[in-house]
C-alpha positions in Angstrom: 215.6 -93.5 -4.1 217.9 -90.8 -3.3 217.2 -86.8 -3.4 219.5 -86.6 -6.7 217.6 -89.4 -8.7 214.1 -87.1 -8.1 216.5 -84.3 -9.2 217.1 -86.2 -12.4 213.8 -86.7 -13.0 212.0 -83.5 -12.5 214.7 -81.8 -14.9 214.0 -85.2 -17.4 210.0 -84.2 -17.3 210.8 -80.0 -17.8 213.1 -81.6 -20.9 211.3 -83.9 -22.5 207.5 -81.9 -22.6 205.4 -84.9 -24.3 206.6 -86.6 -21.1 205.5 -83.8 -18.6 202.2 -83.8 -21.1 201.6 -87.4 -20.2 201.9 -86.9 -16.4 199.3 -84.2 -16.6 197.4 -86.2 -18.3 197.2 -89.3 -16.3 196.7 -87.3 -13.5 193.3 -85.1 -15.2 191.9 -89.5 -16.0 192.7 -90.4 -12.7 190.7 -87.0 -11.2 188.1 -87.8 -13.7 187.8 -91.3 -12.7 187.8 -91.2 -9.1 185.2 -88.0 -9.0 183.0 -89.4 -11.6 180.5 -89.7 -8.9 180.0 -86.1 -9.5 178.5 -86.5 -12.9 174.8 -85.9 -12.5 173.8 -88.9 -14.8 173.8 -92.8 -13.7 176.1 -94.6 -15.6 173.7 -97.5 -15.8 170.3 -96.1 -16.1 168.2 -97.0 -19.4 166.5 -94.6 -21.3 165.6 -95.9 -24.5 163.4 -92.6 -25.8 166.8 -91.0 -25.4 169.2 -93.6 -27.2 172.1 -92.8 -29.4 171.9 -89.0 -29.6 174.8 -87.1 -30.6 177.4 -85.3 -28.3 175.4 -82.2 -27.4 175.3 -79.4 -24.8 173.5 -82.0 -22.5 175.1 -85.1 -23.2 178.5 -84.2 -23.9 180.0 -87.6 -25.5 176.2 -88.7 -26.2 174.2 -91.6 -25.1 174.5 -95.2 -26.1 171.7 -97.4 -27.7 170.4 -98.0 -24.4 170.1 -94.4 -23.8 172.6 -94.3 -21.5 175.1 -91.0 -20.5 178.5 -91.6 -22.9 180.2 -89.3 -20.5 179.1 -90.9 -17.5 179.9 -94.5 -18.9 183.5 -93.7 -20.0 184.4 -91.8 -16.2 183.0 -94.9 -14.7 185.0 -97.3 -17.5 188.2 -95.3 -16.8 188.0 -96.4 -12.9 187.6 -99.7 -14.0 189.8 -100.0 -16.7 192.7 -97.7 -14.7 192.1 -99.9 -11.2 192.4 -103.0 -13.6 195.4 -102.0 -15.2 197.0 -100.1 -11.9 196.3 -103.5 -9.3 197.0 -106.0 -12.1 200.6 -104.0 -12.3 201.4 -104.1 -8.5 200.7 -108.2 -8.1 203.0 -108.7 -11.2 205.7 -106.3 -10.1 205.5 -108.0 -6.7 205.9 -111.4 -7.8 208.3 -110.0 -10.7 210.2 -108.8 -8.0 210.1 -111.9 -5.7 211.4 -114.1 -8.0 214.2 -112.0 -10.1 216.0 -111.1 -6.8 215.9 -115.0 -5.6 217.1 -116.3 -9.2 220.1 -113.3 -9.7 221.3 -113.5 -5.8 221.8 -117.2 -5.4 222.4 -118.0 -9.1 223.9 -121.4 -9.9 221.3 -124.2 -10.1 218.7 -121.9 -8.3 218.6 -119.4 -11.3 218.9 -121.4 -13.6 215.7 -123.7 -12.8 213.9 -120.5 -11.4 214.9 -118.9 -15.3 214.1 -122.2 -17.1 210.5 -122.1 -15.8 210.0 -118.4 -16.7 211.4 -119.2 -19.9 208.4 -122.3 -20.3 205.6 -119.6 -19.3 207.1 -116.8 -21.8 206.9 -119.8 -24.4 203.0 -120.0 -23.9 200.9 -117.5 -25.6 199.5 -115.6 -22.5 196.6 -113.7 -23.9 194.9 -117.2 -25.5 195.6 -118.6 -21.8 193.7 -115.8 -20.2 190.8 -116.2 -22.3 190.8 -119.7 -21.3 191.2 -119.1 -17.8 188.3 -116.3 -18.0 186.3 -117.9 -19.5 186.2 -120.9 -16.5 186.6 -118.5 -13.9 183.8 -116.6 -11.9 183.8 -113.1 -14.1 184.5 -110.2 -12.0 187.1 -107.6 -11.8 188.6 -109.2 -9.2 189.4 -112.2 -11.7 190.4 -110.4 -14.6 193.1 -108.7 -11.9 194.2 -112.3 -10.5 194.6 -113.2 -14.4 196.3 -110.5 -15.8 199.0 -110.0 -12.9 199.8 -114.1 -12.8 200.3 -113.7 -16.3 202.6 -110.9 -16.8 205.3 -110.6 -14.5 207.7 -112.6 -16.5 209.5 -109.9 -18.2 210.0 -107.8 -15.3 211.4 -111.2 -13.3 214.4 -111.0 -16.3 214.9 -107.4 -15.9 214.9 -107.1 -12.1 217.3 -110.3 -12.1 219.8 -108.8 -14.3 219.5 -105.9 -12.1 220.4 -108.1 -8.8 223.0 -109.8 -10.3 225.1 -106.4 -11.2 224.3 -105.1 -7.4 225.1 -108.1 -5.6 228.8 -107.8 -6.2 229.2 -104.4 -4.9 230.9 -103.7 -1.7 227.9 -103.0 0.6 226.6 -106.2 -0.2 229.5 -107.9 0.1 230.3 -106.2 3.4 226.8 -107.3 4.5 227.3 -110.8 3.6 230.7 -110.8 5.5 228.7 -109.4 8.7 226.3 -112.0 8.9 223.4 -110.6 7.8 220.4 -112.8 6.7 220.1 -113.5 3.0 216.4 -112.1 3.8 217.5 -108.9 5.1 220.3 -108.1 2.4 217.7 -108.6 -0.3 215.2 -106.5 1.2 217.9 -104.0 2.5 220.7 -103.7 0.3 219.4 -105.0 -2.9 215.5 -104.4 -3.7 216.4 -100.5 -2.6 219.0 -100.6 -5.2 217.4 -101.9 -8.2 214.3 -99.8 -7.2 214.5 -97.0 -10.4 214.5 -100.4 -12.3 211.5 -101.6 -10.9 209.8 -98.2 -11.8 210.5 -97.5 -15.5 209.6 -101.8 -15.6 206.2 -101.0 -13.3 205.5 -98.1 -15.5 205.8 -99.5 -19.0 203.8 -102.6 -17.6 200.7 -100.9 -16.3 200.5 -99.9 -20.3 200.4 -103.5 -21.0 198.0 -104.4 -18.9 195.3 -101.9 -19.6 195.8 -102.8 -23.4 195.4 -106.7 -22.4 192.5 -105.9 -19.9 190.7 -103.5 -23.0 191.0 -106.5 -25.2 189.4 -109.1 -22.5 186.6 -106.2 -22.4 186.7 -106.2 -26.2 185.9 -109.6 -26.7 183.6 -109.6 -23.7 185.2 -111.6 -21.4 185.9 -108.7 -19.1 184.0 -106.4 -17.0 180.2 -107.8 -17.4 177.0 -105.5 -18.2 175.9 -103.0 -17.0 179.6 -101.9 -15.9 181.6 -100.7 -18.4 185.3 -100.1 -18.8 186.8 -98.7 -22.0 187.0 -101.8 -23.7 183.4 -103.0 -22.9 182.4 -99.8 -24.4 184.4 -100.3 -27.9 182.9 -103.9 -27.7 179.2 -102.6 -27.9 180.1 -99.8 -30.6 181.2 -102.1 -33.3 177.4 -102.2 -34.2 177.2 -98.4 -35.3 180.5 -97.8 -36.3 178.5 -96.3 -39.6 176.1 -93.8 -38.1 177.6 -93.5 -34.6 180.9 -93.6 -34.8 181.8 -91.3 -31.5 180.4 -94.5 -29.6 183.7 -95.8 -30.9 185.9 -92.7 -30.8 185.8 -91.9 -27.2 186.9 -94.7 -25.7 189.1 -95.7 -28.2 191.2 -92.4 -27.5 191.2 -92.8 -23.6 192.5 -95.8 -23.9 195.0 -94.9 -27.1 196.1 -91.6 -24.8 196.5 -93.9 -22.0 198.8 -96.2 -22.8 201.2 -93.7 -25.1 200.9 -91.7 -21.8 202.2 -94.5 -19.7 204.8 -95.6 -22.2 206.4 -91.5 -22.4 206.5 -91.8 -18.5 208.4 -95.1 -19.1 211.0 -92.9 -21.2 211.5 -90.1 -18.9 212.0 -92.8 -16.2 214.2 -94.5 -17.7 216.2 -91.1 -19.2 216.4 -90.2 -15.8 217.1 -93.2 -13.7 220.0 -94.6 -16.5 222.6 -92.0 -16.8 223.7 -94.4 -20.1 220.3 -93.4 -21.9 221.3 -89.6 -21.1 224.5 -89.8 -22.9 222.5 -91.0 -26.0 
């Protein structure tokens, strides 16, 4: 990505200040998350003559009914929600990737079987597979990752192969076909740098997505198992004192609702700033 597209985008963030906003804020969860150690409570330890106390001077978002630190829990639930969402996001942009720059440069029967297939997996309802499919597997992070990235990279595979297919005809690539280069090298030279501010705003708004679909696995809990917590764990155990104890509710719930409105903003200003067509809107 050259000099003038970073250009673009600092002057998109310094206009557009709910997007600038969002940045900051992503970056204060993902401090918060990876220093949590710092917190002087255990996230995990039981104290049941403590349990569900109010936010206070000591406990600032509370304990839960096991008398746990609130605080503590939701620092160490945003690592685990954020690492979720953030990992899941890289092994479905990767194989996103992989396979729309394969179907849009060869084209003809190649795309359209590769396209056909994606178009079968879009047709299955994704989220009831995962809960299958977690439900069978070994529960661990590691397999809510595996699921959630094999099961999402189907939209980005449409957009990145639209992409290729518009920067395969232009004259470098051409040139580079005409020279002999390997059909390896001019996809990993020529095209993937080119459709790269594509493969951002599609990365960004899909690490959104996959927080939202981890919080729901959590939700139901089929995610992240006890004692650890991620936001959506945490909203799965407060649906018992909802009444009395709502802020067992409220806290995670607006991580994870400032999360992904973050993340979707940032998919704005990326895409404001890498498509000079959105600018002229």
């Amino acid at each position: 990505m050259n000099s003038m597209r970073w250009r673009l985008l600092k002057a998109q963030l310094l206009r557009q200040k709910s997007g600038l906003a969002a940045l900051i804020l992503l970056a204060l969860y993902a401090l918060a998350a990876i220093f949590a150690f710092a917190v002087p409570y255990d996230p995990n330890a039981i104290h049941l003559t403590e349990r569900l106390q109010p936010p206070s001077a000591e406990h600032w978002f509370g304990t839960d009914d096991n008398g746990r630190d609130y605080f503590a829990r939701a620092l160490y639930g945003g690592r685990v929600s954020l690492s979720v969402g953030f990992l899941s996001m890289i092994l479905s942009v990767v194989i996103g990737t992989a396979v729309g720059t394969v179907s849009g440069y060869f084209g003809g029967k190649t795309d359209s079987f590769i396209m056909r297939g994606v178009d079968i997996l879009l047709s299955i309802p994704s989220f009831f597979l995962m809960l299958i499919l977690n439900a069978y597997l070994k529960p661990s992070i590691l397999t809510i990752i595996l699921i959630i990235g094999l099961l999402s990279w189907m939209y980005i595979s449409r957009i990145v192969r639209a992409e290729t297919i518009s920067v395969k005809e232009r004259e470098y690539v051409l040139y580079a076909r005409v020279s002999g280069q390997s059909t390896f090298r001019i996809i990993a030279r020529h095209i993937i740098p080119s459709i790269v501010p594509t493969i951002i705003v599609a990365a960004t708004i899909s690490i959104a997505g996959t927080i939202m679909m981890e919080s729901a696995l959590s939700f139901l809990g089929l995610g992240v198992r006890p004692p650890y917590a991620s936001w959506g764990s945490m909203l799965n155990n407060a649906k018992g004192y909802l009444g009395e104890n709502f802020y067992l509710a409220l806290f995670p719930g607006l991580f994870i609702l400032t999360t992904v409105l973050s993340f979707n903003y940032l998919g704005d200003v990326f895409r404001s700033a890498f498509e000079p067509k959105v600018n002229r809107r």
